[in-house]
C-alpha positions as CSV (number, residue, x, y, z in Angstrom):
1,X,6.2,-22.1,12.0
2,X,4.0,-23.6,9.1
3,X,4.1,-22.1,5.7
4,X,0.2,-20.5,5.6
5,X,1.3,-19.0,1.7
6,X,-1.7,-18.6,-0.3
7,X,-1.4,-19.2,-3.9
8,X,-3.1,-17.7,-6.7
9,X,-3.6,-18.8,-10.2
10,X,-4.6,-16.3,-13.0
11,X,-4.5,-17.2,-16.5
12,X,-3.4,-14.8,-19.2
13,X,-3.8,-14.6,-23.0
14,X,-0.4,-16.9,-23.2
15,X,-0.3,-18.8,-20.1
16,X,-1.0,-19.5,-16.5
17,X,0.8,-17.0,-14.1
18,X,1.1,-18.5,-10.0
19,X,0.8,-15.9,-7.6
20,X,2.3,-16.4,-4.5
21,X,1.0,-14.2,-1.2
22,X,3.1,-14.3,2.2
23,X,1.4,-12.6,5.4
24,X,3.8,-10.6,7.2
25,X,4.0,-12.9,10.4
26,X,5.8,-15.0,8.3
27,X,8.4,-12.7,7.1
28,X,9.2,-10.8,10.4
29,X,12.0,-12.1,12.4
30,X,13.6,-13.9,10.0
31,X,17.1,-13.6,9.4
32,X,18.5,-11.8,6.4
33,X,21.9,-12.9,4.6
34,X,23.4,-11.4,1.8
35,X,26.0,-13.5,-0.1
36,X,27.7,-14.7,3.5
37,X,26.8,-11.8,5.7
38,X,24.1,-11.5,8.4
39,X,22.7,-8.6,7.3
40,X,20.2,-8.6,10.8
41,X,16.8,-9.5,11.7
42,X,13.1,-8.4,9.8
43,X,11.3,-6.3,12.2
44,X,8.2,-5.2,10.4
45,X,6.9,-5.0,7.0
46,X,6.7,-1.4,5.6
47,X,3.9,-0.6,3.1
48,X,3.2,2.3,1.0
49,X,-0.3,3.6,1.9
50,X,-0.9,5.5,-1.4
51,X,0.0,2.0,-3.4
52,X,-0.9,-0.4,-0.8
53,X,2.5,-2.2,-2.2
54,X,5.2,-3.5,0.1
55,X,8.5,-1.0,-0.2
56,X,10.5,-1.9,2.7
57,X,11.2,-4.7,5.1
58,X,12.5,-2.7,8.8
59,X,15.7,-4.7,9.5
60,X,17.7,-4.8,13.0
61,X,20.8,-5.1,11.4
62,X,24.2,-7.1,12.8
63,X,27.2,-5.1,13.8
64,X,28.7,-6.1,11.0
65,X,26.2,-5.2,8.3
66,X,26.0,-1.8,10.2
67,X,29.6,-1.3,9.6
68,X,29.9,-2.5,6.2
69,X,26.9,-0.4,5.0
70,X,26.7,2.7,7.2
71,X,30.4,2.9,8.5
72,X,29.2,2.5,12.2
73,X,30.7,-0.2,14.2
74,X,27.3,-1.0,16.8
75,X,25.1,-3.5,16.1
76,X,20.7,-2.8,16.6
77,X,20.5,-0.2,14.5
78,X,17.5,-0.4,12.4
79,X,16.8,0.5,9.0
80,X,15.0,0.1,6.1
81,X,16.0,-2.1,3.2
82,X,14.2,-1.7,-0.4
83,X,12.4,-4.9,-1.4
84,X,14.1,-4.7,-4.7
85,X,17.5,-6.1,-3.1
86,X,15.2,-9.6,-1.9
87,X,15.6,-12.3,-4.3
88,X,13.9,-14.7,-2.2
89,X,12.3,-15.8,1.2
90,X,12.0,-19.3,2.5
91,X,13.4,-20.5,6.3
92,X,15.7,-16.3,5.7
93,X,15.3,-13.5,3.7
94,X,18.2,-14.1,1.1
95,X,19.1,-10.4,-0.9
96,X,20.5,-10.8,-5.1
97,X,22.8,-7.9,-4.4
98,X,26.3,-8.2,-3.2
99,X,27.4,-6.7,0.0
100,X,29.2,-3.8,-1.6
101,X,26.1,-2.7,-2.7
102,X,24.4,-2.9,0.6
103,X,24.3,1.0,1.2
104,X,22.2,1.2,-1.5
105,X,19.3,-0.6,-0.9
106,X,19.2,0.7,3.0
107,X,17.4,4.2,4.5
108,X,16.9,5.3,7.7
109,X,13.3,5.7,8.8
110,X,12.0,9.0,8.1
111,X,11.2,10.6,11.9
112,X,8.3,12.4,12.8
């Protein structure tokens, strides 16, 4: 898979700011980990349609992850996981919070 980022570069009063875009083939099926934990597998990107902003990435998570976070001991259960648990993307998905704090950052999908 090549790395198709796009970068952006916007100067401010102060300084130059980079801006780094990622399309969301390049995010989906990567693996997630947080701290030593495979937390699953990105399925799709969620966006917010009233903010056009990213929220959510849809993760298949691992049996363990799924028992860690949501007490249940089966493995493919999807959910959602806030964006503000990701503290950075290259070959995974690597989350800043510890795995105790988990629960907090994943939601079931809302059903329809």
């Amino acid at each position: 898979m090549s790395n198709n980022n796009s970068f952006i570069y916007l100067r401010n009063k102060e300084n130059w700011v980079v801006y780094v875009s990622i399309k969301s083939r390049d995010i989906r099926w990567k693996k997630v980990i947080c701290e030593d934990l495979t937390v699953g597998e990105v399925k799709e990107v969620i966006i917010d349609s009233s903010t056009w902003k990213v929220t959510h990435l849809e993760v298949d998570l691992s049996k363990d992850a799924a028992e860690l976070a949501l007490g249940i001991r089966k493995g493919g259960i999807r959910n959602f996981l806030a964006v503000s648990a990701i503290e950075k993307t290259n070959k995974a998905v690597k989350l800043k919070v510890k795995k105790g704090q988990l629960h907090i950052y994943l939601k079931p999908p809302k059903l329809k």
